[in-house]
N, CA, C and O atoms as a GROMACS GRO file, in nm:
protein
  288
    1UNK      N    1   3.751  13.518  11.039
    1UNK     CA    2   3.701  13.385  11.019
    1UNK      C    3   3.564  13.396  10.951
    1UNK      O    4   3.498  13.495  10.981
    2UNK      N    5   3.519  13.322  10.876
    2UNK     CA    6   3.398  13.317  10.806
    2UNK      C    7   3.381  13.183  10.814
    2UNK      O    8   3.468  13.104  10.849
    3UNK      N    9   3.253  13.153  10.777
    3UNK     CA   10   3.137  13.001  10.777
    3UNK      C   11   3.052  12.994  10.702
    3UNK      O   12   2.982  13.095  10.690
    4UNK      N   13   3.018  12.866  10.610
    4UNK     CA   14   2.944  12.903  10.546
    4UNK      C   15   2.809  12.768  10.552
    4UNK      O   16   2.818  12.646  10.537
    5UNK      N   17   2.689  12.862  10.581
    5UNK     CA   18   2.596  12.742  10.641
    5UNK      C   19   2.526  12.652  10.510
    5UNK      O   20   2.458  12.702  10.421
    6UNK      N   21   2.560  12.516  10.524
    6UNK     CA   22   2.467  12.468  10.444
    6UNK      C   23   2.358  12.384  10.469
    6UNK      O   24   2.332  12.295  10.388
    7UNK      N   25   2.300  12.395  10.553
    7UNK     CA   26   2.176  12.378  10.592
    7UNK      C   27   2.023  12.409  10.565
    7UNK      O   28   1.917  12.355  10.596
    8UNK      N   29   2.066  12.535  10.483
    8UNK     CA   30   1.938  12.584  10.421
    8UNK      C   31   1.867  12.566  10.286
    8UNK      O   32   1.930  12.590  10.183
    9UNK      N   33   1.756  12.530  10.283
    9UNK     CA   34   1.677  12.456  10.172
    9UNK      C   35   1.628  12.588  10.129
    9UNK      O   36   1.609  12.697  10.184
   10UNK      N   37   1.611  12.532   9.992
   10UNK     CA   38   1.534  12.644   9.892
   10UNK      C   39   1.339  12.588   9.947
   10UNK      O   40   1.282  12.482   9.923
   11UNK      N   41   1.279  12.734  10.038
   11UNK     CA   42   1.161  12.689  10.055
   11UNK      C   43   1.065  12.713   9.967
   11UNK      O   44   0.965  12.642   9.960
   12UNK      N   45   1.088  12.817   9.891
   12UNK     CA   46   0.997  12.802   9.728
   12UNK      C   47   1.017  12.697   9.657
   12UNK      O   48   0.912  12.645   9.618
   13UNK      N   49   1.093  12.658   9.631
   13UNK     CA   50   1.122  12.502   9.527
   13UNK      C   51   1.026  12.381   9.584
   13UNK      O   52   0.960  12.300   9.519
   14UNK      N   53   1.038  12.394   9.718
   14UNK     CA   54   0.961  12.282   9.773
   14UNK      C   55   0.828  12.302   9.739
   14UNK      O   56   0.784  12.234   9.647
   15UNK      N   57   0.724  12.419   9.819
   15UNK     CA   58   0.566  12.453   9.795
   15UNK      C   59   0.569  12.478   9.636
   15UNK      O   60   0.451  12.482   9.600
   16UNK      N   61   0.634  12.492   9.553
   16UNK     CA   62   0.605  12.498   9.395
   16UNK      C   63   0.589  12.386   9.377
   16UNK      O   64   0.470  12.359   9.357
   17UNK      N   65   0.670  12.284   9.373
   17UNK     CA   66   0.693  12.159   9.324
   17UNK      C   67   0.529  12.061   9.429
   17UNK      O   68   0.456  11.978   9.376
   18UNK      N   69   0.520  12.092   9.523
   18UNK     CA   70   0.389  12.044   9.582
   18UNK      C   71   0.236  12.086   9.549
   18UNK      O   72   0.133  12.023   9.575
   19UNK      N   73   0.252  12.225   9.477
   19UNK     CA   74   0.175  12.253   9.423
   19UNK      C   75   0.122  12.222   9.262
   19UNK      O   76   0.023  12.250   9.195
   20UNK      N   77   0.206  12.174   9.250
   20UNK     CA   78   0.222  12.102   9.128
   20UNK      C   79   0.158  11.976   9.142
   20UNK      O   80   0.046  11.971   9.091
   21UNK      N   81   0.200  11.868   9.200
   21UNK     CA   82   0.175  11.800   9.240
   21UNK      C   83   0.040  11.771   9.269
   21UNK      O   84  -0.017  11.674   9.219
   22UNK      N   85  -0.020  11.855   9.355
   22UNK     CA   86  -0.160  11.881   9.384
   22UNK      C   87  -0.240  11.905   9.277
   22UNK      O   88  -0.356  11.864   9.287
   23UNK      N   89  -0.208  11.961   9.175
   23UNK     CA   90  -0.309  12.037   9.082
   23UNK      C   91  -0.272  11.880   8.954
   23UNK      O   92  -0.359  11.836   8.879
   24UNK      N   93  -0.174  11.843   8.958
   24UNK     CA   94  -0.183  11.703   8.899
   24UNK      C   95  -0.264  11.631   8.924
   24UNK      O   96  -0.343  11.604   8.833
   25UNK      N   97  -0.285  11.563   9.063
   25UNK     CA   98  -0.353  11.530   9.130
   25UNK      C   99  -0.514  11.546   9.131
   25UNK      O  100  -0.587  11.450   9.158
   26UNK      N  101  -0.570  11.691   9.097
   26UNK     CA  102  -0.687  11.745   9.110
   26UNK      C  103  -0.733  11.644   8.996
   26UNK      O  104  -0.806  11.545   9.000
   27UNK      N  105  -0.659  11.708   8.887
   27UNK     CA  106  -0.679  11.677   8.735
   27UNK      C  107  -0.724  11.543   8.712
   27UNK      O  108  -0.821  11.497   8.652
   28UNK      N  109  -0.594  11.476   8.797
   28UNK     CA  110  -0.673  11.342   8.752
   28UNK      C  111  -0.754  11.284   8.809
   28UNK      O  112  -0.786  11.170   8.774
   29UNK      N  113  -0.802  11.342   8.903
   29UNK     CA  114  -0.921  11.276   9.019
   29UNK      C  115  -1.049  11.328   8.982
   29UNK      O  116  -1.158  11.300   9.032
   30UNK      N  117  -1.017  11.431   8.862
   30UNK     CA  118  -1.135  11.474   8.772
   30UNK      C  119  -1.184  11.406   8.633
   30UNK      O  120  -1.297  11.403   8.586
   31UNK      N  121  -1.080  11.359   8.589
   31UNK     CA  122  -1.101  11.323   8.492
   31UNK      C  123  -1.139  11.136   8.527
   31UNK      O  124  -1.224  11.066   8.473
   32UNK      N  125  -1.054  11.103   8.620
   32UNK     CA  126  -1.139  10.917   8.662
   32UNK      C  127  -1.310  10.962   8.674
   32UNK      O  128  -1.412  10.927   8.614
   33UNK      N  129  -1.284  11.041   8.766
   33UNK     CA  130  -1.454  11.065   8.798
   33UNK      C  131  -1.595  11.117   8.681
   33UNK      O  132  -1.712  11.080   8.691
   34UNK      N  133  -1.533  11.219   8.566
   34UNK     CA  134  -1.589  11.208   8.451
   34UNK      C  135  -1.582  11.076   8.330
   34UNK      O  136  -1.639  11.067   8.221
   35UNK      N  137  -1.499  10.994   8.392
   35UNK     CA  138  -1.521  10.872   8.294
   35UNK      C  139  -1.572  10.722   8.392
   35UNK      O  140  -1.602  10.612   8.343
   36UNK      N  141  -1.571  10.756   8.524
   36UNK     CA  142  -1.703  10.664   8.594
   36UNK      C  143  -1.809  10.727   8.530
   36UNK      O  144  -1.854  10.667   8.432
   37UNK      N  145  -1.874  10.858   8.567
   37UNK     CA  146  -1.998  10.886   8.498
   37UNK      C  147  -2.082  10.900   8.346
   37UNK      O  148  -2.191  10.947   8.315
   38UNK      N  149  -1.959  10.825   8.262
   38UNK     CA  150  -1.948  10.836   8.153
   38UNK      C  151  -2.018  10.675   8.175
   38UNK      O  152  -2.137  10.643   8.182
   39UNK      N  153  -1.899  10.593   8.181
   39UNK     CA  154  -1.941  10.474   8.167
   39UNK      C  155  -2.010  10.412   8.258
   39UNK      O  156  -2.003  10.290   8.253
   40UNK      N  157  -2.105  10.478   8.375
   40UNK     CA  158  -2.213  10.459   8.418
   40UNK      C  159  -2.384  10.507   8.361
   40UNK      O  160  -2.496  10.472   8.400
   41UNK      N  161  -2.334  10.606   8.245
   41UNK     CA  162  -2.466  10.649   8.182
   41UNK      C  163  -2.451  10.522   8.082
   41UNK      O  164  -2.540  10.438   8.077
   42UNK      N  165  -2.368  10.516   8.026
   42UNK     CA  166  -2.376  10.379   7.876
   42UNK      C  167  -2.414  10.289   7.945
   42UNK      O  168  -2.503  10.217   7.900
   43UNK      N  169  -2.355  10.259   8.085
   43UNK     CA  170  -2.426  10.103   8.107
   43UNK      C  171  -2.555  10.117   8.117
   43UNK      O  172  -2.624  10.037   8.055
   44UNK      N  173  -2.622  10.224   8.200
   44UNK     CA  174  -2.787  10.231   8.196
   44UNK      C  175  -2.823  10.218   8.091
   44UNK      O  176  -2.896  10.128   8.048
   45UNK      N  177  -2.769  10.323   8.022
   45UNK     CA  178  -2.861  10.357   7.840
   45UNK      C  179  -2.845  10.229   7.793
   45UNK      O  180  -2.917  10.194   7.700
   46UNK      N  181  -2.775  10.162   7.833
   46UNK     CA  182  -2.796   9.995   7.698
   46UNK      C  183  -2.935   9.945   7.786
   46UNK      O  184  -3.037   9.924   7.722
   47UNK      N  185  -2.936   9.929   7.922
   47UNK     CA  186  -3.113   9.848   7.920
   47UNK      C  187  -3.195   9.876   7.897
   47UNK      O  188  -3.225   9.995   7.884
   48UNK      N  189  -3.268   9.786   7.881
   48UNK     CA  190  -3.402   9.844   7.826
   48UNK      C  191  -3.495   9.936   7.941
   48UNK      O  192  -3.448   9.974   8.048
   49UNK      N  193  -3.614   9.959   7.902
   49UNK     CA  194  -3.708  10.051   7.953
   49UNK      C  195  -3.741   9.947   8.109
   49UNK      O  196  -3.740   9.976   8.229
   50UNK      N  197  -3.775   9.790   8.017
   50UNK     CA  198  -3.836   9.698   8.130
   50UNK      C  199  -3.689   9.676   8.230
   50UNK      O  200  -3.696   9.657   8.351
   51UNK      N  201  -3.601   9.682   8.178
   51UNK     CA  202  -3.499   9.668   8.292
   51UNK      C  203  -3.441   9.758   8.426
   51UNK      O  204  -3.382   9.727   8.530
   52UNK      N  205  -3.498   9.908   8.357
   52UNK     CA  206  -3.482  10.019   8.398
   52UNK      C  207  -3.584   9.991   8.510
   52UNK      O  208  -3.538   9.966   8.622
   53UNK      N  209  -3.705   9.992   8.493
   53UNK     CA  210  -3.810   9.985   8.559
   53UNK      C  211  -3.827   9.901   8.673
   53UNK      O  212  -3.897   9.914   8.774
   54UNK      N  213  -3.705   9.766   8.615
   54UNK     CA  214  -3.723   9.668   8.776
   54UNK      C  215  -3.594   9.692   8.829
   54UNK      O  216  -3.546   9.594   8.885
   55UNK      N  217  -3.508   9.815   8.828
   55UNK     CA  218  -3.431   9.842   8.931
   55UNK      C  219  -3.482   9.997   8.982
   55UNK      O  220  -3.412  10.083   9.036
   56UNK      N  221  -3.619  10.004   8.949
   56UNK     CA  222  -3.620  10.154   8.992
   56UNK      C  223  -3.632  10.290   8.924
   56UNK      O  224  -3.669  10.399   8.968
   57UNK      N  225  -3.581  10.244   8.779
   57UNK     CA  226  -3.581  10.421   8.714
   57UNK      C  227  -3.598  10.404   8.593
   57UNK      O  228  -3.590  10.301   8.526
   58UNK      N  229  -3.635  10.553   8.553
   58UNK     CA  230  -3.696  10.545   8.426
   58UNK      C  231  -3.591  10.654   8.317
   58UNK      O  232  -3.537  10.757   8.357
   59UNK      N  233  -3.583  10.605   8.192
   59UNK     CA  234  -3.483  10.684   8.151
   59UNK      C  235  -3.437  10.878   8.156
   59UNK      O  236  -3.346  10.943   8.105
   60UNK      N  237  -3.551  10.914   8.241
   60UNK     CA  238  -3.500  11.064   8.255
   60UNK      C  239  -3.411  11.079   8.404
   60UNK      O  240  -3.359  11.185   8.441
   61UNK      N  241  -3.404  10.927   8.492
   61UNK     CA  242  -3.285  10.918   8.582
   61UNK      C  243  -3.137  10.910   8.566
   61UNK      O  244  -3.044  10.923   8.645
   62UNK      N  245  -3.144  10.881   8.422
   62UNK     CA  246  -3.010  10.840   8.384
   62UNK      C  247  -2.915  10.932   8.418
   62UNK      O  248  -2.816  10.888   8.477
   63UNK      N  249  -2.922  11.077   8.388
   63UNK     CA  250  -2.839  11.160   8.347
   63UNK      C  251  -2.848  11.204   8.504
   63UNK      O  252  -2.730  11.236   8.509
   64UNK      N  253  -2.884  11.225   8.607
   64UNK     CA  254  -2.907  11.214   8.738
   64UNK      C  255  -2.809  11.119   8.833
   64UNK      O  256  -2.717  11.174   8.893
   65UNK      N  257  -2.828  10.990   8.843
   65UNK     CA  258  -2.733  10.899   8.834
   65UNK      C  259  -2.614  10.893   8.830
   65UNK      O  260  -2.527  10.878   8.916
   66UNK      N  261  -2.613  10.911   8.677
   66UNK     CA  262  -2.468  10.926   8.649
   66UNK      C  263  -2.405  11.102   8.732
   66UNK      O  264  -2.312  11.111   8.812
   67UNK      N  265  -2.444  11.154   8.708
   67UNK     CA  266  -2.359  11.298   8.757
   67UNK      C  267  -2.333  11.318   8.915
   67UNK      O  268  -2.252  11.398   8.963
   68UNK      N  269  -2.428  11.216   8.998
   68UNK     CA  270  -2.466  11.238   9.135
   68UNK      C  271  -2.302  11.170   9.154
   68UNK      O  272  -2.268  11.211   9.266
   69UNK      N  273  -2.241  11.126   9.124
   69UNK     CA  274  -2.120  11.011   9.176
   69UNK      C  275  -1.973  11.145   9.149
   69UNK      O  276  -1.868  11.136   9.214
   70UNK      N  277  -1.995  11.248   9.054
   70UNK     CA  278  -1.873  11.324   9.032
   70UNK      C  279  -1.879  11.386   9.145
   70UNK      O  280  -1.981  11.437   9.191
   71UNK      N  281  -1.745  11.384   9.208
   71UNK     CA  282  -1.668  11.468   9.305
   71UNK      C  283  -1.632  11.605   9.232
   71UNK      O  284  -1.582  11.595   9.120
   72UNK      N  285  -1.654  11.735   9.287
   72UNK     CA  286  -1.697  11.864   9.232
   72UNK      C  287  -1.634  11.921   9.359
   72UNK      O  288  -1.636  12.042   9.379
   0.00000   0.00000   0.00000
C-alpha cells in the first residue's frame, strides 16, 4: 500500500515571495519619504527671508528640516 501526502507547502516559495514583498515595501517607503523632503525644502525655499524669520528659521535650516523627517 502506498499514500501520497498532500499537505505539504513549498516553504521557500513562501519566505521568497515575502521577502520580496518587504524589500518592495522598503523601496517605496523610501522613496515617499525622499519626495516629502523634497517638497518640504521647495515649500521653505519659496518664502522669503521675512517669512522664514517669523516662523523661526533662517535659510541655513532649510536643508535640516527637510532631512530631519526621512525615515533611514
Amino acid at each position: 500500500m502506498s499514500t501520497f501526502d498532500t499537505s505539504r507547502t513549498t516553504y521557500g516559495t513562501a519566505s521568497a515571495v515575502s521577502r520580496f514583498f518587504a524589500m518592495i515595501s522598503d523601496i517605496t517607503t523610501s522613496v515617499v519619504a525622499w519626495n516629502d523632503a523634497r517638497v518640504t525644502r521647495n515649500a521653505l525655499a519659496a518664502l522669503s527671508d521675512r517669512e522664514l524669520d517669523d516662523i523661526g528659521l533662517s535659510r541655513s535650516d532649510i536643508d535640516a528640516i527637510a532631512d530631519r523627517n526621512i525615515i533611514r
